[in-house]
Backbone as numpy.savetxt, mean C-alpha at the origin, in Angstrom:
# Nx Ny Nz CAx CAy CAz Cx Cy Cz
25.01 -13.32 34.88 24.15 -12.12 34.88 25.04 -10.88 34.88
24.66 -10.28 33.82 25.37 -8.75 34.08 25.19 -7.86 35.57
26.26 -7.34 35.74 26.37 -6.39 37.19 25.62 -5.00 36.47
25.44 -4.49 37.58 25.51 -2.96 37.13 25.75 -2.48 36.42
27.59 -2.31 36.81 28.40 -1.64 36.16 28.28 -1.88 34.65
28.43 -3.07 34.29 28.06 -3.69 33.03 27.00 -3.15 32.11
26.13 -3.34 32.56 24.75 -2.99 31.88 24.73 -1.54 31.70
25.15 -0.96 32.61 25.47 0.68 32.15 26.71 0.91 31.09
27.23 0.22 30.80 28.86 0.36 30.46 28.29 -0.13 29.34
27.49 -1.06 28.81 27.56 -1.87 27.47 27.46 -1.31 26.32
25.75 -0.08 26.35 25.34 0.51 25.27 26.29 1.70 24.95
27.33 1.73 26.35 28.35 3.61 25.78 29.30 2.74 24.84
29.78 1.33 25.01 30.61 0.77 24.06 30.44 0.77 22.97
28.85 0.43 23.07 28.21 -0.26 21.65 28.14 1.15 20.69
28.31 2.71 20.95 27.74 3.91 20.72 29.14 4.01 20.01
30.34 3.53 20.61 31.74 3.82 19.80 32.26 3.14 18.81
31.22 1.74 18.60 31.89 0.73 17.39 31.18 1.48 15.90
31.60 1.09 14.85 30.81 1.66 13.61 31.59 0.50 12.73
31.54 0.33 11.49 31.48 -0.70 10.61 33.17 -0.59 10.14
33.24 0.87 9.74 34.55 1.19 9.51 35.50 0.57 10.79
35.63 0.27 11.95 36.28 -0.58 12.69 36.30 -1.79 12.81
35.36 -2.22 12.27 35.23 -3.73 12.30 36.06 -4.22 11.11
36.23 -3.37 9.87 36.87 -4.13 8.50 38.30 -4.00 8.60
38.71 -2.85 9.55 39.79 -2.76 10.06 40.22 -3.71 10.83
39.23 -4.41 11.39 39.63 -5.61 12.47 40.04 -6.31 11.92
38.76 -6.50 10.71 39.53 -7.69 9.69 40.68 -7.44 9.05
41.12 -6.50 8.43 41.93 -6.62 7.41 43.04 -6.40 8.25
43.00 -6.18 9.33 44.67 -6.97 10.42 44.69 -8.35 10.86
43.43 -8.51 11.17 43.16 -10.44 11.48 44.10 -11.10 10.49
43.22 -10.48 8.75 44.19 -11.42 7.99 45.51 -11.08 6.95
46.08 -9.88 7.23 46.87 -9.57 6.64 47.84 -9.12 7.39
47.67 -9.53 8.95 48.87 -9.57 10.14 50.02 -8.39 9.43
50.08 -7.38 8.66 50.02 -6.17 8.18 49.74 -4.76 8.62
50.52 -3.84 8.82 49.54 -2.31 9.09 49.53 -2.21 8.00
50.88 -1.99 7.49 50.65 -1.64 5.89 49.81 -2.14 4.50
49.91 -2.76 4.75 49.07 -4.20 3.66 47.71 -3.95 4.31
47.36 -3.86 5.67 45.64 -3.76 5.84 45.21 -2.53 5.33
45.90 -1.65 5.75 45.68 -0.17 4.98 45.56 0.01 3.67
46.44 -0.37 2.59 46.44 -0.82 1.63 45.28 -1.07 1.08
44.76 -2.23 1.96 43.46 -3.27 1.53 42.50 -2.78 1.59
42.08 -1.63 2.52 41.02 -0.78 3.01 41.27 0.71 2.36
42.46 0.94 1.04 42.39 2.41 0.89 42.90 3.46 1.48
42.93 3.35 2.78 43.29 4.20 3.81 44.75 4.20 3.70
45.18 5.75 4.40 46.62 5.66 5.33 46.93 5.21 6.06
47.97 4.60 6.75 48.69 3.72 7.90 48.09 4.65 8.90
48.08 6.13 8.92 47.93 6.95 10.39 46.73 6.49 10.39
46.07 6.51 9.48 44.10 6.50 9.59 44.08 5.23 10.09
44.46 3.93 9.49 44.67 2.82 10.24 44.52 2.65 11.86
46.32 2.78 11.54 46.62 3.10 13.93 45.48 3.75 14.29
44.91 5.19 13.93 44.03 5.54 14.34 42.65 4.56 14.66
42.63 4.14 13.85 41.13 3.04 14.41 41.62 1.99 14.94
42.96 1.41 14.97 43.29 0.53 15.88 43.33 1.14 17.23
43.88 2.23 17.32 43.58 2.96 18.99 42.05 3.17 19.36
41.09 2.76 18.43 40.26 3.31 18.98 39.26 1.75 19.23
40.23 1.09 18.52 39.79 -0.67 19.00 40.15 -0.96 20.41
41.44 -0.64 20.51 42.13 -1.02 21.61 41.33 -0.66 22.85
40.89 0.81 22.74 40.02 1.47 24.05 38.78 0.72 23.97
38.00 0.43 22.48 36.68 -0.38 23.05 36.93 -1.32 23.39
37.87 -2.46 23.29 38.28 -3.80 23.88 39.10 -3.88 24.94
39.30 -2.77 25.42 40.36 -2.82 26.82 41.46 -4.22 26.42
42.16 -3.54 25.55 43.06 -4.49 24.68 44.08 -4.54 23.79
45.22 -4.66 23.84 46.29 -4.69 22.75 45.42 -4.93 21.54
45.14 -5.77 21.13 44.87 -6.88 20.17 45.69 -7.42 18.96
46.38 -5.88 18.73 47.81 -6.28 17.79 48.74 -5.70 18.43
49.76 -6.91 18.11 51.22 -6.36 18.86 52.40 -6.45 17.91
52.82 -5.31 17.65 54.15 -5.30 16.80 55.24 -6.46 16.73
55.61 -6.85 15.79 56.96 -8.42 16.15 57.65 -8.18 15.00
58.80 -7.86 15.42 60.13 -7.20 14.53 60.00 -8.16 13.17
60.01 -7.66 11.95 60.07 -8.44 10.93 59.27 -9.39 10.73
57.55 -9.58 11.57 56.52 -10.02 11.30 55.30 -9.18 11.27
55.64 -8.39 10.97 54.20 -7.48 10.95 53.73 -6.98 12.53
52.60 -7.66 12.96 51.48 -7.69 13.91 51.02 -9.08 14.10
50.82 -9.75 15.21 50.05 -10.57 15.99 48.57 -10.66 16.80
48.02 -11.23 16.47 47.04 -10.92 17.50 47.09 -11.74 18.87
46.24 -10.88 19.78 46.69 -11.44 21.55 45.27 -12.21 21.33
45.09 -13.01 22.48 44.60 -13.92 22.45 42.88 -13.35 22.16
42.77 -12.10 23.01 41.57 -11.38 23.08 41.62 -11.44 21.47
42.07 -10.75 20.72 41.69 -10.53 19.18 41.52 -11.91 18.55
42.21 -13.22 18.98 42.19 -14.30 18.40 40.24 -14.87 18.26
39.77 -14.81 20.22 38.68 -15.04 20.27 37.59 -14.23 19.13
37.89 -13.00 19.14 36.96 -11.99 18.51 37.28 -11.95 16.68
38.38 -12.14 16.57 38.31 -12.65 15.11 37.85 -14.02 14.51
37.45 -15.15 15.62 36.61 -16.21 15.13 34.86 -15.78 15.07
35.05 -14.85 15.83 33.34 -14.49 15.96 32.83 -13.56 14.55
33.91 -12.75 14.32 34.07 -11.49 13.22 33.08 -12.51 12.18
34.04 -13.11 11.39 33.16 -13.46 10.16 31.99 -13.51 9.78
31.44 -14.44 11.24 29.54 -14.54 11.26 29.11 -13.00 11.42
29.65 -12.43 12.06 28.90 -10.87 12.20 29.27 -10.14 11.42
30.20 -10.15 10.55 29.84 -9.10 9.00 29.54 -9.77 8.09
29.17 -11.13 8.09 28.18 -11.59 6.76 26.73 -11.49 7.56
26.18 -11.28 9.06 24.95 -10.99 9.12 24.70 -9.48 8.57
25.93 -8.63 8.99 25.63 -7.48 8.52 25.85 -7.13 6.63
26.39 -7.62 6.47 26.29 -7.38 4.77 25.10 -7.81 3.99
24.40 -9.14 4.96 23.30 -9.82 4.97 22.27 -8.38 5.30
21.99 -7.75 6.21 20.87 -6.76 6.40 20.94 -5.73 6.10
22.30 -5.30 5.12 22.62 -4.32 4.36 22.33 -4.32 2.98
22.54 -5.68 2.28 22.37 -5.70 1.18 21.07 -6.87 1.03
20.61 -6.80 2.13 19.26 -7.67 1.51 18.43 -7.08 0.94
17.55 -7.42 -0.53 16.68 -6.44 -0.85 15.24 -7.47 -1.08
14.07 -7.13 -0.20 13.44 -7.47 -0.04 12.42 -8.20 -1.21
11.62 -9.41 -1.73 11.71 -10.22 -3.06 9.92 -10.39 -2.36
9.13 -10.53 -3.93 7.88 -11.14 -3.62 7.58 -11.99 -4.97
7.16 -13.04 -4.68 6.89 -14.27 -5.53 5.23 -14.20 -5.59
4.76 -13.71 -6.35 2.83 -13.59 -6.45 2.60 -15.38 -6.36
3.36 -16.16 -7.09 2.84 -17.58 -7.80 3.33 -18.28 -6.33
3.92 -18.11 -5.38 4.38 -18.86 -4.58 3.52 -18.21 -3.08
3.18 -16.89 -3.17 2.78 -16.26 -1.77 1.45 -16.47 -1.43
0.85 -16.40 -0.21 -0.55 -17.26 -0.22 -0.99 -15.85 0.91
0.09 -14.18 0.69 -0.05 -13.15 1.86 -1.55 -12.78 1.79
-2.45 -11.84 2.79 -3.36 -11.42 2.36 -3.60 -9.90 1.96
-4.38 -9.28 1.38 -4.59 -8.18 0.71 -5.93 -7.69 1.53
-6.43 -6.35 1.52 -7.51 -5.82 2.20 -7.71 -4.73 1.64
-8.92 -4.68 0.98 -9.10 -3.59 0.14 -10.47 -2.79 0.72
-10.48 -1.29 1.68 -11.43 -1.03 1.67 -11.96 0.05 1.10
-13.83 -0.45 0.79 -14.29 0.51 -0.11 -15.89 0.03 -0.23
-16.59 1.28 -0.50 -18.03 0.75 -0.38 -18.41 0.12 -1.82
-19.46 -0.96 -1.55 -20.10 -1.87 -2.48 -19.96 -1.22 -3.90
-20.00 -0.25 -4.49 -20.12 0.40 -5.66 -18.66 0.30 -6.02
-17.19 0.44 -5.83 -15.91 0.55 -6.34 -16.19 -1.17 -6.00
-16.64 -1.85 -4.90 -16.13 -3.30 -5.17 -16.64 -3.91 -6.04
-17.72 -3.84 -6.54 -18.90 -4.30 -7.59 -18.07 -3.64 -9.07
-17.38 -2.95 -9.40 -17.02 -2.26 -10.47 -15.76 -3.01 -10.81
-14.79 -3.23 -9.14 -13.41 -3.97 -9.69 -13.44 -5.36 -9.30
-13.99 -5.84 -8.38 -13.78 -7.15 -7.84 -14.40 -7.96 -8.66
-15.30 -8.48 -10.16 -15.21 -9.57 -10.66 -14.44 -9.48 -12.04
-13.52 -8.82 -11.81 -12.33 -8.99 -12.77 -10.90 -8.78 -12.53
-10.96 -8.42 -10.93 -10.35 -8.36 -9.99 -9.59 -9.60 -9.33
-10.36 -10.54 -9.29 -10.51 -11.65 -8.31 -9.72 -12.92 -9.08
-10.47 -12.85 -11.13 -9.82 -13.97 -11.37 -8.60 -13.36 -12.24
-8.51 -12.03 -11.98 -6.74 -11.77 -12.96 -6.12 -12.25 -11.63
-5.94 -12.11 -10.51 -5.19 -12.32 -9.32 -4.76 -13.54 -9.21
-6.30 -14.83 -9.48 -5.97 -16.11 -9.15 -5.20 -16.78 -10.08
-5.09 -16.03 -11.36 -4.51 -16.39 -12.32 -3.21 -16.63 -12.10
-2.63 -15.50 -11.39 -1.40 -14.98 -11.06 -0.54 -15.62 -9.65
-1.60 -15.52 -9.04 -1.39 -15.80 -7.51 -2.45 -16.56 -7.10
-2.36 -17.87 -7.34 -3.53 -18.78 -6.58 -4.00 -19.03 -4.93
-2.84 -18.66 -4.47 -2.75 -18.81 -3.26 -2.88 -17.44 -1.98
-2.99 -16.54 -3.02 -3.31 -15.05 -2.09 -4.78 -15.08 -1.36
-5.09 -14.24 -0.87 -6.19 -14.28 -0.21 -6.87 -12.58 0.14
-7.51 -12.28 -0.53 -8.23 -11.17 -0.29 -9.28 -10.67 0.28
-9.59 -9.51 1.16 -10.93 -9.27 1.95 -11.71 -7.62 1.25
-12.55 -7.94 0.93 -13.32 -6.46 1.14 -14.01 -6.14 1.95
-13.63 -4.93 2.78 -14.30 -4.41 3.80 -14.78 -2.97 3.77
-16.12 -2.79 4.61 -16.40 -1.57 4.30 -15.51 -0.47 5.47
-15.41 0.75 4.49 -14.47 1.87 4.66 -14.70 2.50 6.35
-14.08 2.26 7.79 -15.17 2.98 8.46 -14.21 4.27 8.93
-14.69 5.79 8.67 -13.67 7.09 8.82 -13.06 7.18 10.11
-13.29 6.30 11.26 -13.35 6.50 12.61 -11.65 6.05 12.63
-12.07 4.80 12.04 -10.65 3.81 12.42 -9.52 3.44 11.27
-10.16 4.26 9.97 -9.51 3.90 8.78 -8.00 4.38 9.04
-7.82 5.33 9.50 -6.70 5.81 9.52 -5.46 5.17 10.39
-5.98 4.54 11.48 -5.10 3.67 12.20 -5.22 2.66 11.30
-5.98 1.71 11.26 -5.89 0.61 10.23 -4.91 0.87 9.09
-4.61 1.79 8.41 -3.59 2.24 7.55 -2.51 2.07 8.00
-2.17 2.89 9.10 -0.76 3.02 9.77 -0.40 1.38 10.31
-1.50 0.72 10.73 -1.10 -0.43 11.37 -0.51 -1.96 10.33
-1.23 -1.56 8.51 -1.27 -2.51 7.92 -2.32 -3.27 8.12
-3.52 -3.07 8.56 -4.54 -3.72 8.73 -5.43 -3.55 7.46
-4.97 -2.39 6.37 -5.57 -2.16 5.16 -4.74 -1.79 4.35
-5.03 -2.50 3.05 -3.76 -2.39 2.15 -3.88 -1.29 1.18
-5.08 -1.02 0.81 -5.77 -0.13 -0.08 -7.32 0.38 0.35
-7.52 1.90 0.10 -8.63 2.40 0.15 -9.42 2.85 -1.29
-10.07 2.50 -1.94 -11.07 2.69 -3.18 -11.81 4.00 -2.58
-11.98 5.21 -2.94 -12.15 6.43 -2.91 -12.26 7.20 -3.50
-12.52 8.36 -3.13 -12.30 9.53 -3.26 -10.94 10.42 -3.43
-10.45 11.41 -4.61 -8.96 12.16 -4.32 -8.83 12.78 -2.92
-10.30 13.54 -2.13 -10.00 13.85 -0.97 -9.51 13.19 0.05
-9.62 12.18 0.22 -8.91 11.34 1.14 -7.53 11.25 1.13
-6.95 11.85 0.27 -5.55 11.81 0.19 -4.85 12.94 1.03
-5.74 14.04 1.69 -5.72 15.22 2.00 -4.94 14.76 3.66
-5.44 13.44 4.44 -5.21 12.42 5.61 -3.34 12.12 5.32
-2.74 12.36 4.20 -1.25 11.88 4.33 -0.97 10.80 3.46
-2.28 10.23 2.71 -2.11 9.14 1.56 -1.47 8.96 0.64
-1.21 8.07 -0.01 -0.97 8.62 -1.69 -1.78 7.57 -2.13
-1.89 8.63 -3.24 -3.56 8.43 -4.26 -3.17 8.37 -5.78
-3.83 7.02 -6.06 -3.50 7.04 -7.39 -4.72 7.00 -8.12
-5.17 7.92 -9.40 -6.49 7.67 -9.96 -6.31 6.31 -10.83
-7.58 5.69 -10.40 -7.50 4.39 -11.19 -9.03 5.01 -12.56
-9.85 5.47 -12.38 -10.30 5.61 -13.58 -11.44 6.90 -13.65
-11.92 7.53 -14.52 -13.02 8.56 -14.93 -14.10 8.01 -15.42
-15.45 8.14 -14.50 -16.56 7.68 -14.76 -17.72 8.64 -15.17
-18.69 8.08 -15.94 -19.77 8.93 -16.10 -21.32 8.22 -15.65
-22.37 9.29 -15.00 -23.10 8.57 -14.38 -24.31 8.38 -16.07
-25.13 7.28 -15.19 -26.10 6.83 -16.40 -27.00 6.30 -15.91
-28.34 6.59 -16.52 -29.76 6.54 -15.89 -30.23 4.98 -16.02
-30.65 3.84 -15.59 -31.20 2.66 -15.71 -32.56 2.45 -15.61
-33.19 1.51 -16.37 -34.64 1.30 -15.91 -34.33 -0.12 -16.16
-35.71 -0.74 -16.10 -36.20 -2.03 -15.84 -35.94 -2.53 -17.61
-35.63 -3.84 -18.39 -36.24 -3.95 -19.64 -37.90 -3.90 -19.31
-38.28 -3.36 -21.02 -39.43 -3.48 -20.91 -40.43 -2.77 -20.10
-39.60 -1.81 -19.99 -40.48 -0.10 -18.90 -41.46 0.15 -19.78
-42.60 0.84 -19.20 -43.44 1.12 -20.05 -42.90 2.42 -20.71
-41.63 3.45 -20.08 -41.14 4.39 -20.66 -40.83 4.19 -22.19
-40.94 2.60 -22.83 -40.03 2.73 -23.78 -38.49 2.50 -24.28
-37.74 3.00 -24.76 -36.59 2.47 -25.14 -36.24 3.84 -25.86
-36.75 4.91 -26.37 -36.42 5.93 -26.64 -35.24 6.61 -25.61
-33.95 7.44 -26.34 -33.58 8.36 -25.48 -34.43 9.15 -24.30
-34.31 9.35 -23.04 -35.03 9.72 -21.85 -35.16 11.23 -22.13
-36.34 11.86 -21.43 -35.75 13.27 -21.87 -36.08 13.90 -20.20
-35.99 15.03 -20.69 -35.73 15.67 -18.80 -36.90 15.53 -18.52
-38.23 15.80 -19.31 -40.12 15.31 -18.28 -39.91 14.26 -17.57
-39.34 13.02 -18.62 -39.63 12.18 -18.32 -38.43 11.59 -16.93
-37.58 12.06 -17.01 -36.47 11.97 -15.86 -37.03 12.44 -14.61
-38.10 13.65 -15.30 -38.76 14.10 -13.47 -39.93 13.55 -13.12
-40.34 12.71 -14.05 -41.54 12.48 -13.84 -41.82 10.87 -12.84
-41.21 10.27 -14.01 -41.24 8.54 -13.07 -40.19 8.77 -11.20
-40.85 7.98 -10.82 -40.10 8.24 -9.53 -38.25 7.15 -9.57
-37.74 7.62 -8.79 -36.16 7.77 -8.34 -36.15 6.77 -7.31
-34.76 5.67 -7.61 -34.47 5.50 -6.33 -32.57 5.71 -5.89
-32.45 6.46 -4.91 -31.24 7.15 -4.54 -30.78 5.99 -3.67
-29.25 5.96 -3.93 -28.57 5.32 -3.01 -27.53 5.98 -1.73
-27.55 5.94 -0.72 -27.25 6.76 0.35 -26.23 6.01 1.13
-25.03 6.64 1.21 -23.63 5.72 1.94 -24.45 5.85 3.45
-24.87 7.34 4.24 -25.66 7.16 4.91 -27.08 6.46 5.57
-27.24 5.95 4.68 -28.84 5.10 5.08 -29.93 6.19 4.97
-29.91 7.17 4.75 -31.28 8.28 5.21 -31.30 8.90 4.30
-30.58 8.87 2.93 -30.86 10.44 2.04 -31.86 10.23 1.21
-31.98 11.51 0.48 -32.97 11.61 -0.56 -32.44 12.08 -1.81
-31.37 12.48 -1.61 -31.14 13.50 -2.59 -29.71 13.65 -2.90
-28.98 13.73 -4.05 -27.49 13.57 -4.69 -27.16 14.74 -5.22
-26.39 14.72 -6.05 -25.40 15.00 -6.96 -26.55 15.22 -8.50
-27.53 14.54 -8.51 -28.33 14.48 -9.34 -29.49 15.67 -9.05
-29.67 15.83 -8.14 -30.61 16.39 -7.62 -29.83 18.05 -7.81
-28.66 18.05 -7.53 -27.99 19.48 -7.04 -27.91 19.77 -8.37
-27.89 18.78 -9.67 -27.76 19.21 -11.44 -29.11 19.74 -11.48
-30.19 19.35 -11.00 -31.65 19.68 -11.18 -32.04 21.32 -11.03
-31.54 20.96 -9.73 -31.71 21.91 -9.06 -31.32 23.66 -9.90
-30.03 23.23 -10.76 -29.39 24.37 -11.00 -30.38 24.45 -12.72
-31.12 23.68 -13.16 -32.10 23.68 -13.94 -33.46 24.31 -13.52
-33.71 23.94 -12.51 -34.93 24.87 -11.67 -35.66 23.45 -12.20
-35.00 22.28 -11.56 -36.64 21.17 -12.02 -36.26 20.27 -10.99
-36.94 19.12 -10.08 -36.87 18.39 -9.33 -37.28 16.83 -9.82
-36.87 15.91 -9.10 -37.33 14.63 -9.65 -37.76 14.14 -8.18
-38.56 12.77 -8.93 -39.61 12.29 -7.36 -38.56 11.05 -7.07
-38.27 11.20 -5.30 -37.58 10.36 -5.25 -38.25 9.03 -4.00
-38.59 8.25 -4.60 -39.30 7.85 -3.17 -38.69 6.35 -2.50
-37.69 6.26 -2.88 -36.96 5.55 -2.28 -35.66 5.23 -1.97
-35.05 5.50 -0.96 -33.61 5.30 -0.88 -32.82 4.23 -0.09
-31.18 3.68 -0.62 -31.33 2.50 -0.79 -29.58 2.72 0.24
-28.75 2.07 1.08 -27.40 2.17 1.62 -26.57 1.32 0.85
-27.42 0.28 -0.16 -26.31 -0.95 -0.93 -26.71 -0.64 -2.00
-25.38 -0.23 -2.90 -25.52 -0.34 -4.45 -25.59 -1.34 -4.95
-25.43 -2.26 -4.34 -25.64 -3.75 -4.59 -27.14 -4.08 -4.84
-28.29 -3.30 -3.73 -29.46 -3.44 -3.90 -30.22 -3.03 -4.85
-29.90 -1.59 -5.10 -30.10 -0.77 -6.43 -30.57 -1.78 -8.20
-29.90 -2.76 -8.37 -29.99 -2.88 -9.48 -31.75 -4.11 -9.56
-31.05 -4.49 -8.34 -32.44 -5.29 -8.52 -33.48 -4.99 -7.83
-33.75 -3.63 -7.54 -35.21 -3.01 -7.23 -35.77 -2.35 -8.68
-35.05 -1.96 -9.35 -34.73 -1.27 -10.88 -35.32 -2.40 -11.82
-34.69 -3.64 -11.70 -35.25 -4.55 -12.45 -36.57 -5.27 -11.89
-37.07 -4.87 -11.25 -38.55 -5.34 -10.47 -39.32 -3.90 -10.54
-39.13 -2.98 -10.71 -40.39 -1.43 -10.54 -40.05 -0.81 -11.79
-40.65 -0.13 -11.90 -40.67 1.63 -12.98 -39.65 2.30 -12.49
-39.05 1.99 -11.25 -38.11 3.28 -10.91 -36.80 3.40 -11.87
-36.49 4.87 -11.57 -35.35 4.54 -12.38 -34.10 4.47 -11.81
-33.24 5.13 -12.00 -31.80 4.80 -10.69 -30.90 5.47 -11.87
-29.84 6.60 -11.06 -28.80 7.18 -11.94 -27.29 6.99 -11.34
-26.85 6.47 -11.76 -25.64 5.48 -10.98 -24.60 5.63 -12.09
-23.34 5.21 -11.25 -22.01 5.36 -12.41 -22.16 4.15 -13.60
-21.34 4.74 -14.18 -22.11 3.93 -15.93 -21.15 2.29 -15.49
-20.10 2.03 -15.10 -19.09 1.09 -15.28 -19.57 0.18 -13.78
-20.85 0.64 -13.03 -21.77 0.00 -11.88 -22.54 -1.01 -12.97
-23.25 0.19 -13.20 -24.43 -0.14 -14.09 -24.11 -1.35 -14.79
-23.15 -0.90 -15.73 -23.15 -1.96 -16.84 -23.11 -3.36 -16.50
-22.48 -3.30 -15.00 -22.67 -4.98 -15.10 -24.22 -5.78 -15.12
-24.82 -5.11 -14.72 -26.42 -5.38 -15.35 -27.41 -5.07 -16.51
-26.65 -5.16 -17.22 -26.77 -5.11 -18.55 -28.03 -5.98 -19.02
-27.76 -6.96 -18.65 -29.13 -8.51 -18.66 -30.26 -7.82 -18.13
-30.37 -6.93 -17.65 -31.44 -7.00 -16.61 -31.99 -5.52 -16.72
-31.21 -4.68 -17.35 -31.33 -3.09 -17.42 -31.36 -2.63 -18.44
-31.93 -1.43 -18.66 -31.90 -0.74 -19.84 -31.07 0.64 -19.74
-29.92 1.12 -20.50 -28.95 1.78 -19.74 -29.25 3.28 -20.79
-29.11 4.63 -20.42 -29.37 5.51 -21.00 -28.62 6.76 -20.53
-27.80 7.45 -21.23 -27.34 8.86 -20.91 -28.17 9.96 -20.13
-28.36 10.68 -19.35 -29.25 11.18 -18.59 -29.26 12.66 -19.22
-30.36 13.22 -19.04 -31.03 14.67 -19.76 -30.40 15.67 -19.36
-29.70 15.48 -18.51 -29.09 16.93 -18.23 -27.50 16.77 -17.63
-26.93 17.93 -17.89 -25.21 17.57 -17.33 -24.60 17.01 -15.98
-23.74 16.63 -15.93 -23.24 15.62 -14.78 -21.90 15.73 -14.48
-20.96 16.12 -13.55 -19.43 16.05 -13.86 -19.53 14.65 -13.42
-18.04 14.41 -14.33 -17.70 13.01 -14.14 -17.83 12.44 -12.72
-16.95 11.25 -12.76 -16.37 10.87 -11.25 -15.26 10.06 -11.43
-14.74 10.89 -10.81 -12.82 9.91 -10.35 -13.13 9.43 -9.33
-12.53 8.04 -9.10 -11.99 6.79 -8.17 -10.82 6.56 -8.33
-10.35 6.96 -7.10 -8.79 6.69 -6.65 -8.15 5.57 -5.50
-7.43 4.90 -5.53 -7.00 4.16 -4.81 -5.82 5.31 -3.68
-5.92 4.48 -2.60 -5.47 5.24 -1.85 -3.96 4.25 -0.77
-3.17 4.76 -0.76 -2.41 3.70 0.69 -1.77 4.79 1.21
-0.76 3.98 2.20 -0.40 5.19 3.33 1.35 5.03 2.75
1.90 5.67 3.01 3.19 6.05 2.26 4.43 4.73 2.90
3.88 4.31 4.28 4.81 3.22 4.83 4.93 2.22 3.37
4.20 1.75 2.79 3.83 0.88 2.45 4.57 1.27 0.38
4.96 2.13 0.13 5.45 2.74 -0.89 6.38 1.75 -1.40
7.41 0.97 -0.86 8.76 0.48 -1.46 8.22 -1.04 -1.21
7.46 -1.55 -0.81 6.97 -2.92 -0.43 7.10 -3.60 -1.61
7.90 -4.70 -1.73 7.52 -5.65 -2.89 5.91 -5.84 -3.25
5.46 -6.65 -2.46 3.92 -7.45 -2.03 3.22 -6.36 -2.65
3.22 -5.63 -1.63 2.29 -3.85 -2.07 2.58 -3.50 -3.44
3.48 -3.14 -3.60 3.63 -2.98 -4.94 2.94 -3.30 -6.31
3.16 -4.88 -6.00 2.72 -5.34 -7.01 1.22 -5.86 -6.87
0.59 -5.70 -5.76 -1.10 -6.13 -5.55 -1.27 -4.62 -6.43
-1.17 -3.37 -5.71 -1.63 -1.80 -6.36 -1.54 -2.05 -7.35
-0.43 -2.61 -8.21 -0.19 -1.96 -9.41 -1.29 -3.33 -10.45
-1.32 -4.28 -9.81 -2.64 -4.87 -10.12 -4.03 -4.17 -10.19
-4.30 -3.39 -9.42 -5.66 -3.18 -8.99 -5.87 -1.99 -10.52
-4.47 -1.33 -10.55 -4.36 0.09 -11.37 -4.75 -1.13 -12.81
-3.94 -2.15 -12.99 -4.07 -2.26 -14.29 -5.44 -3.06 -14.28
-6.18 -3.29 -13.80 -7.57 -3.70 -13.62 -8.58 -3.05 -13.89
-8.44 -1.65 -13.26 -9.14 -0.67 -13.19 -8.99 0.59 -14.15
-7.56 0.33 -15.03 -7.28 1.05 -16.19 -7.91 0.49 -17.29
-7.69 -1.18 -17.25 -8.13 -1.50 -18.70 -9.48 -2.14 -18.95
């Protein structure tokens, strides 16, 4: 068991060694040489002695001793510590020059992507089998986004990616846009509306159903375009899962104005139409936290999701 003295004494030692003394150790270990280790290391003989004096004080130790017409010797202390040397600068060349490797076809890590039903419904079934293609053995979760705790979950690695909004990047993120959407009006096949282009009566006329990240709204982004028209639409039902949306649409008259690249995957079931009046787009951005920037793994899941969501 270490004394006292010891345990106080250890870390001021450990504060005076640096790497440049240790190769010096070596290159006297094996070239029983000042000159020739110096040599070997570049350095001057003074610069040398110099880090040998400064061995000597951290080892309370000769360790080389001059011998007329043999160079240097080592004392027994340097003998012990030059059998140990080797293993400890190949661990350190080992955690210096290791550069961290990810095998998709061999790794079985998991991925966590959060984001509400509408970005997962858009990327996750083309998402799921480019991955397994690649990486059979990965394992992925979608979870919904919650603002309370997202941000620790980031810092902790508990989430690998956020599907979003550019504002969210405003938190310390980095944000990459994965694509530009346009919204588009749906009805049922076989509405009694017809199949004609929609026009704005008829957009205000049949009733609406809104989807609300909140659970309680009435009213969008659609409504605020109306609005700046001076016309309103009837909305009488609102929905928290975009997931639910498509198949209340394909069972009523209602209609539903949703991002076009949602929509389309119900294509079978919907009748899809440009809407009567103007709309700014919508960007979806992926989001991570900057720890996570140089990650093999990370790396290459994101840059999956980008080319998923690009093409």
């Amino acid at each position: 068991m270490a004394t006292k003295g010891e345990s106080i004494d250890m870390p001021d030692r450990l504060n005076e060694m640096d790497i440049g003394l240790l190769k010096a150790f070596e290159a006297l270990m094996e070239e029983r040489n000042v000159s020739h280790a110096a040599e070997r290391l570049s350095i001057t003989q003074p610069a040398l002695s110099g880090r040998l004096t400064r061995l000597r004080r951290l080892f309370r130790d000769q360790l080389f001793v001059p011998v007329a017409g043999r160079g240097v010797v080592p004392t027994p202390r340097a003998e012990e510590l030059g059998r140990r040397l080797p293993q400890l600068l190949s661990d350190l060349r080992d955690f210096v020059g290791h550069a961290p490797t990810f095998n998709p076809a061999e790794s079985n890590r998991e991925f966590v992507i959060a984001g509400y039903d509408n970005p997962a419904i858009m990327l996750g079934p083309d998402l799921v089998p480019a991955l397994n293609r690649t990486a059979p053995n990965i394992r992925m979760t979608f979870v919904l986004p919650d603002p309370e705790t997202m941000a620790q979950k980031l810092d902790q690695g508990d989430i690998d990616l956020v599907i979003g909004s550019p504002g969210m990047a405003d938190e310390g993120l980095i944000a990459r846009k994965l694509f530009t959407d346009r919204f588009v009006t749906a009805q049922r096949r076989h509405h009694p509306r017809g199949t004609h282009p929609i026009s704005l009566d008829e957009f205000c006329r049949y009733e609406h159903v809104v989807v609300s990240n909140s659970g309680h709204g009435y009213a969008g982004s659609v409504d605020r375009s109306l609005d700046e028209l001076g016309r309103s639409r009837r909305v009488s039902l609102s929905v928290q899962s975009y997931a639910l949306a498509p198949a209340i649409i394909a069972n009523s008259d209602h209609l539903c104005t949703l991002p076009g690249r949602f929509l389309r995957r119900f294509e079978s079931t919907l009748d899809l139409f440009t809407p009567p009046l103007e709309m700014e787009a919508i960007e979806l951005y992926a989001l991570w936290h900057p720890r996570m920037k140089d990650d093999p793994a990370h790396q290459w899941f994101r840059h999956q999701v980008l080319d998923i969501a690009q093409g």
